[in-house]
C-alpha positions as CSV (number, residue, x, y, z in Angstrom):
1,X,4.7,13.0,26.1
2,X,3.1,12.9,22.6
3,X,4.3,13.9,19.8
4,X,1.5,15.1,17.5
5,X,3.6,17.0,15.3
6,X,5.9,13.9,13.6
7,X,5.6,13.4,9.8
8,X,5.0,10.3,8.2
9,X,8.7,9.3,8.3
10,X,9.5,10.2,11.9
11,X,7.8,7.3,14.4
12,X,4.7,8.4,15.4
13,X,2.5,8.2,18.7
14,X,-0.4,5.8,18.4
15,X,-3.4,5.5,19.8
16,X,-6.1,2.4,20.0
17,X,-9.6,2.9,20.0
18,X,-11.4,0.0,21.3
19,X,-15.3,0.4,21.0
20,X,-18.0,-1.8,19.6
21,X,-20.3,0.7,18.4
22,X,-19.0,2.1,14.7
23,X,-20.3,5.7,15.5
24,X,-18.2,6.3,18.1
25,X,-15.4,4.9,16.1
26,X,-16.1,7.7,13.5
27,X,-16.8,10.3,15.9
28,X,-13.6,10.1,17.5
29,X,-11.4,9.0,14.3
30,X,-13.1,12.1,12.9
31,X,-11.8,14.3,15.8
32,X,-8.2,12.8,15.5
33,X,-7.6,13.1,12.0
34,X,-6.6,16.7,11.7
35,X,-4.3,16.1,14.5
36,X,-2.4,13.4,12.1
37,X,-2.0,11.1,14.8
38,X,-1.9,7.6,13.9
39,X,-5.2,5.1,15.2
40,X,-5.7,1.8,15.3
41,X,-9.1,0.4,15.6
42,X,-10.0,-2.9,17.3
43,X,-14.3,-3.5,17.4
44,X,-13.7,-6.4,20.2
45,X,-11.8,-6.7,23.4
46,X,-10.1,-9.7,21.7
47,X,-9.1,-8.2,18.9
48,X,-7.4,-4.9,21.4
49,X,-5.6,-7.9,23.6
50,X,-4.2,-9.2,19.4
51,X,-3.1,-5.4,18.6
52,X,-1.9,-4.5,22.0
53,X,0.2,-7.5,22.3
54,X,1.8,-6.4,18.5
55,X,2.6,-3.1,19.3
56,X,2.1,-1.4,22.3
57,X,0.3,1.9,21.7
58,X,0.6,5.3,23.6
59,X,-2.9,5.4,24.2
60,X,-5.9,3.2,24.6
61,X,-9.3,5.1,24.1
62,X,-11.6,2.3,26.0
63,X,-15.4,2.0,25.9
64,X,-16.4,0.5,29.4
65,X,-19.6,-1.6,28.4
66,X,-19.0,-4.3,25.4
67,X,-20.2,-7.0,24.9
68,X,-18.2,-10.8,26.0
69,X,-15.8,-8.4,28.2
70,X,-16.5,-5.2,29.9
71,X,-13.3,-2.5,29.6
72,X,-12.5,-2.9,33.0
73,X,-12.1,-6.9,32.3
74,X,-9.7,-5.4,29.0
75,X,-7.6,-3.0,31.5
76,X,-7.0,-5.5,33.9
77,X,-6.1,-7.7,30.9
78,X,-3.8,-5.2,28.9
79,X,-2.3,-4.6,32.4
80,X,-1.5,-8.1,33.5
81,X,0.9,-8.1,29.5
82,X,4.6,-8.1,30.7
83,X,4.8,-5.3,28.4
84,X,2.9,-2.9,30.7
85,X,4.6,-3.9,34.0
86,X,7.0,-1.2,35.1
């Protein structure tokens, strides 16, 4: 369950957006601000599989068609990490 109400001193949720077009990235960094939840942006599929593998988020906002790997490809990347595996 997410936390949405935790200050800056109490660990937070976060969530990764990973999308290749910048105006979704504002749209929906827009949206989640007033909710103070913490976001982390990766612009490639590469650069998700980098920032998931530092810290694994709470959620993972996907955008299906990029370019070099589709987010299906991603997902069944992130879910192959050890850190997913239940």
């Amino acid at each position: 369950m997410f936390d949405f109400t935790s200050t800056q001193n109490e660990s937070r949720d976060t969530i990764l957006i990973v999308d290749d077009s910048p105006s979704d990235i504002i749209s929906l960094t827009t949206l989640l601000k007033p909710l103070n939840i913490l976001t982390k942006i990766a612009t490639s599929p590469s650069r998700a599989l980098k920032l998931v593998s530092n810290n694994v988020p709470s959620l993972i906002l996907l955008d299906v068609y990029m370019k070099d790997m589709n987010g299906f490809q991603l997902c069944q990347k992130i879910k192959q990490n050890y850190l997913f595996k239940r």
